[in-house]
C-alpha positions in Angstrom: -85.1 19.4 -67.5 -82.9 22.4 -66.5 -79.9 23.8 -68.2 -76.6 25.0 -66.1 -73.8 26.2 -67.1 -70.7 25.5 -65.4 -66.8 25.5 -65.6 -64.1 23.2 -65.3 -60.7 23.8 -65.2 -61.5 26.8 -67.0 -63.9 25.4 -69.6 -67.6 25.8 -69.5 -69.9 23.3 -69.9 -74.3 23.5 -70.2 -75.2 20.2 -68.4 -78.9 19.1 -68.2 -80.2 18.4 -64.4 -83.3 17.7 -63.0 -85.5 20.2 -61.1 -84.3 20.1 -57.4 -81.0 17.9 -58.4 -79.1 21.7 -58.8 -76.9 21.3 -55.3 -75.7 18.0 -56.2 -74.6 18.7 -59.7 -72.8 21.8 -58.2 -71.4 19.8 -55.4 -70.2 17.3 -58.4 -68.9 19.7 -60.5 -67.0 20.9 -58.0 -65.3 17.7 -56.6 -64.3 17.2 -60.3 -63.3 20.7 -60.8 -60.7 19.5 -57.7 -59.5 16.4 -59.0 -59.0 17.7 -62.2 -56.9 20.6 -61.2 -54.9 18.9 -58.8 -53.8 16.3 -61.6 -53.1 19.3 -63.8 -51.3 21.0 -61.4 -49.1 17.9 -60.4 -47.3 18.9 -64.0 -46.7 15.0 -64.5 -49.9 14.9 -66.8 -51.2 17.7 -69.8 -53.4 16.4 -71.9 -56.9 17.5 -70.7 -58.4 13.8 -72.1 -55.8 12.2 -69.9 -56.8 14.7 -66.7 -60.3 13.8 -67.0 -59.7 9.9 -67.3 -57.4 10.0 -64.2 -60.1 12.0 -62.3 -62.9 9.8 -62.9 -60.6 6.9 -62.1 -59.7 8.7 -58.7 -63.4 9.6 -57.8 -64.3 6.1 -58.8 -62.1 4.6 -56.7 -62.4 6.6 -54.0 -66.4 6.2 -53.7 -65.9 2.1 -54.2 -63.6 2.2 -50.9 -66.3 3.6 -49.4 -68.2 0.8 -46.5 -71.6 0.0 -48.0 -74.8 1.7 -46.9 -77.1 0.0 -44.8 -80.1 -1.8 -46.8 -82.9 -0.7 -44.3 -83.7 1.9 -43.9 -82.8 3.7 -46.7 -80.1 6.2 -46.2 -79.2 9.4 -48.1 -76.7 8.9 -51.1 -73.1 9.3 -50.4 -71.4 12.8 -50.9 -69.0 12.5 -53.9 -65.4 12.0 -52.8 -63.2 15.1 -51.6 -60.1 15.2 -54.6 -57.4 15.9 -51.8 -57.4 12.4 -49.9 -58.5 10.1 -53.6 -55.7 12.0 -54.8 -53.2 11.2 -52.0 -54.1 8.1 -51.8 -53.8 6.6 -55.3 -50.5 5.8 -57.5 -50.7 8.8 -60.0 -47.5 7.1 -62.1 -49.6 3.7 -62.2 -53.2 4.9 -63.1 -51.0 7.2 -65.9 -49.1 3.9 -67.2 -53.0 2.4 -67.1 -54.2 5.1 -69.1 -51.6 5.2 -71.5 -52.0 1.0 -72.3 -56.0 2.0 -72.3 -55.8 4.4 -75.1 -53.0 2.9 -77.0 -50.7 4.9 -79.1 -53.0 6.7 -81.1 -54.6 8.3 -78.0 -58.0 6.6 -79.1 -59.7 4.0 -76.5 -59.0 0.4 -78.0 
């Protein structure tokens, strides 16, 4: 398996991928690299825990709306959602209120 190193919102990160797989990791990375710095730079959240859960909530979200591929024939896998219309389209202030109830007042998942 190959090593590359990346960066998001600043900090690098060596992620394993497999041969051939190199585009889509990039293409991941950057779609997370997005979300992550348009929660940051929303200035309602800080903590860089917090900014990654409410990213990975966003892109989830936004690739469950998505209509379902066709069974047959098989057809290429989805690209990863685009951070500016998950962004838009989701309740910041209530994912923040679910993340906060999540983690609990420690900051630790319950």
């Amino acid at each position: 398996m190959k090593q590359i190193e990346v960066t998001i919102m600043g900090q690098s990160y060596i992620l394993g991928c497999p041969e051939g797989g190199e585009a889509s990791l990039l293409e991941a990375v950057g779609n997370v690299d997005r979300e992550m710095s348009a929660i940051r730079d929303g200035g309602r959240v800080k903590a860089r825990e917090r900014i990654a859960v409410l990213a990975a909530l966003n892109l989830a979200y936004a690739l469950a709306e998505r209509p379902a591929a066709p069974k047959s024939p098989p057809a290429p896998a989805p690209a990863p959602a685009s951070a500016s219309s998950s962004s838009e389209d989701i309740d910041i202030d209530a994912l923040i209120h679910r993340v906060d109830q999540a983690l609990g007042a420690d900051g630790q998942l319950l």
